[in-house]
N, C-alpha and C positions, 0 to 999 in steps of 0.2 A: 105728408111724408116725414114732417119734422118732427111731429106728435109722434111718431109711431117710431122713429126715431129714438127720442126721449126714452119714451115706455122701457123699450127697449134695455138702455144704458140706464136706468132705473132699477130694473129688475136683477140688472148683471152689478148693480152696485149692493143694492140688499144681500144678493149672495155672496157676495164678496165678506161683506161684515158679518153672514150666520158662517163663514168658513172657519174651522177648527185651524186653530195654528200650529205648524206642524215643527215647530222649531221652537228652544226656550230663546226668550229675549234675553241679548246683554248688551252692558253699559258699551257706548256709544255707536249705538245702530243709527243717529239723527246724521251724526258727524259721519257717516259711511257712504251714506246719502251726498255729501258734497260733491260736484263735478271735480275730475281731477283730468287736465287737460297737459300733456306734456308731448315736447319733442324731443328725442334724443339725436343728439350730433351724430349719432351711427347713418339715421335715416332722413336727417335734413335736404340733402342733395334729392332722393329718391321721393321727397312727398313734394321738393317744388316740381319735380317732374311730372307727375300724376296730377297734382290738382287743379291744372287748367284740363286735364281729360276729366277727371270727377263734375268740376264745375259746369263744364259743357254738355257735359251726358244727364245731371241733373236739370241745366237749364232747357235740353233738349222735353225731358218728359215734364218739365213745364210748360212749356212752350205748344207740345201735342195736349196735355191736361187741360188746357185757360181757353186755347185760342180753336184747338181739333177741332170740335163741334159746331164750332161757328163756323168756321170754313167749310165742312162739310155743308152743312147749309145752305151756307151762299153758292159753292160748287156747282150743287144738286138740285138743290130749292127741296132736301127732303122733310121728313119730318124730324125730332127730336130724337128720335129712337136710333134712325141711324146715325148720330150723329157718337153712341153709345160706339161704335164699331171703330172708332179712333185709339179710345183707351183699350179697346180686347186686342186690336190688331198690333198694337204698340208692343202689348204685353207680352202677346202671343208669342213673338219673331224675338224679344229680348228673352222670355221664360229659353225659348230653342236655344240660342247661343248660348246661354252660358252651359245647359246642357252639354251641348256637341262639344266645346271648347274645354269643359272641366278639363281635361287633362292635360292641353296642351302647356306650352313656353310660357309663361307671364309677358313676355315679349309679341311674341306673336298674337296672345287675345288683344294686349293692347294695339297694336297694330292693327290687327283686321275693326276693331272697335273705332279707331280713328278714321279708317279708310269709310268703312260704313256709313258715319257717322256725315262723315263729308260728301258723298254720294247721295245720302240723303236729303239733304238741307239741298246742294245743287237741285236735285229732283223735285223737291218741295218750291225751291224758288221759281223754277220753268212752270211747276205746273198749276202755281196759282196764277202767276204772270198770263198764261194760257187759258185758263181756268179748265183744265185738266184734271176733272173728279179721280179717274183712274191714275195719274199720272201723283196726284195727290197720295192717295195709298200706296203705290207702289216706292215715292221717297216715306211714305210713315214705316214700312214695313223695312227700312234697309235703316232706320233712326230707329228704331227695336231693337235691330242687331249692334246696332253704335252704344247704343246705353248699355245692353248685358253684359258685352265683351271689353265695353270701355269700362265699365264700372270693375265687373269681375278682373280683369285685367291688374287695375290700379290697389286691391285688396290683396292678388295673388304679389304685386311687386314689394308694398310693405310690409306686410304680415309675417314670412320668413323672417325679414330681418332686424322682429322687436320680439326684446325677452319679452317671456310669458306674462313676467309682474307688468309689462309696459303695454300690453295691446291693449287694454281698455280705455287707459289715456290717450293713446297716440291714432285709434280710432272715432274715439270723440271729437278730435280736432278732424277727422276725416270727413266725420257725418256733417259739422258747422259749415265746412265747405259744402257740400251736399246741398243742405238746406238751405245756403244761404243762395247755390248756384239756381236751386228750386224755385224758391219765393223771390227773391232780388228783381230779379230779369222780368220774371212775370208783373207784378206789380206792374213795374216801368211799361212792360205792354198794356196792360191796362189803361191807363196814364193816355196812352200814345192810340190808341182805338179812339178811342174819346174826341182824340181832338186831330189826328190824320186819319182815321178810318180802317178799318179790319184789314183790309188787304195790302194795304200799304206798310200796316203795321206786320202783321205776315211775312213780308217781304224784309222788312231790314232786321227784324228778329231771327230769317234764317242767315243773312249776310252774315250777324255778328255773332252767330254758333258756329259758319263753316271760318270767322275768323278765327275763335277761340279755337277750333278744331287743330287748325292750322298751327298755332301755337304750341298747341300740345307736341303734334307732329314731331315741328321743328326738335323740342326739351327732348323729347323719346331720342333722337338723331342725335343731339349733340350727348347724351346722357351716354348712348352707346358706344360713339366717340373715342368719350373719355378715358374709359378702363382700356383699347386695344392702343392707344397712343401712350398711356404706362407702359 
């Protein structure tokens, strides 16, 4: 699979380099290239609000990505294939929300994204505790909706409120969070399989998403607060 892989990203890199360039080069395209990561004081308030929802909704589709499959396994005792049906089902129920939700409130995705997000993890913890295959998908399937709506949500709240010249910076500090909420957590499960065991690790991995969950909650709550008490 990793040969054919290769091949693959081989082929797509030749053609990259026989590609016609469709723009003249000028001096400092290297230096354009540097990351430029900023906060503006406008949106300081609004991204610590969000980014315990970003972190948790990324640690979530980590958390289904590393650990899914194995669980379904142990659940089921299936084969490898189903265990594929973690990441479609994850996807599938996150691709819906943000659908159905594009238009709503940035408030309210985020909200239903928190709510989800915590009902999931809840239903994930009973039903590994149980060992409840179905009970399993049905919290992966409400941790779909947690991730589209919480993600979408936290893009819809500060993106309005960054000049144009600024949403590139101020979304790359979005994505660090993202990926750090991605890979961080998982690692540490890894770590923690190893040496307390798949299910056990399952279980305090969902306790400290539905706490981070809870967190976010809380920010959203006092964030809303704040403007009606001005």
């Amino acid at each position: 699979m990793y040969v054919v892989l290769l091949v693959v990203l081989l082929i797509q890199g030749i053609g990259v380099v026989l590609m016609r360039e469709t723009v003249t080069p000028m001096s400092g395209a290297l230096q354009s290239l540097r990351p430029e990561i900023r906060l503006p004081r406008a949106v300081r308030a609004p991204v610590l609000v969000v980014a315990p929802v970003v972190f948790s909704v990324w640690a979530l589709a980590g958390f289904f990505g590393a650990l899914g499959p194995a669980l379904t396994r142990a659940l089921m005792e299936s084969s490898i294939v189903a265990g594929g049906l973690v990441v479609f089902v994850f996807s599938l129920f996150g691709t819906a929300a943000i659908l159905l939700l594009r238009n709503a409130a940035a408030r309210k995705v985020m909200l239903t994204g928190i709510t989800a997000l915590i009902l999931g993890m809840i239903i994930t913890l009973v039903s590994v505790t149980t060992e409840s295959i179905a009970g399993f998908f049905v919290g992966l399937a409400f941790g779909g909706v947690g991730f589209g709506a919480g993600f979408q949500g936290s893009l819809k709240t500060i993106v309005p409120l960054v000049e144009a010249h600024e949403r590139a910076s101020v979304l790359s500090l979005l994505y660090i969070i993202c990926y750090v909420g991605f890979g961080l957590p998982t690692v540490i499960a890894g770590f923690l399989v190893v040496h307390g065991g798949l299910l056990r690790t399952a279980k305090e991995y969902a306790i400290a998403v539905i706490v981070l969950a809870l967190v976010a909650l809380l920010g959203l709550r006092k964030a809303n607060k704040a403007p009606a008490a001005r």
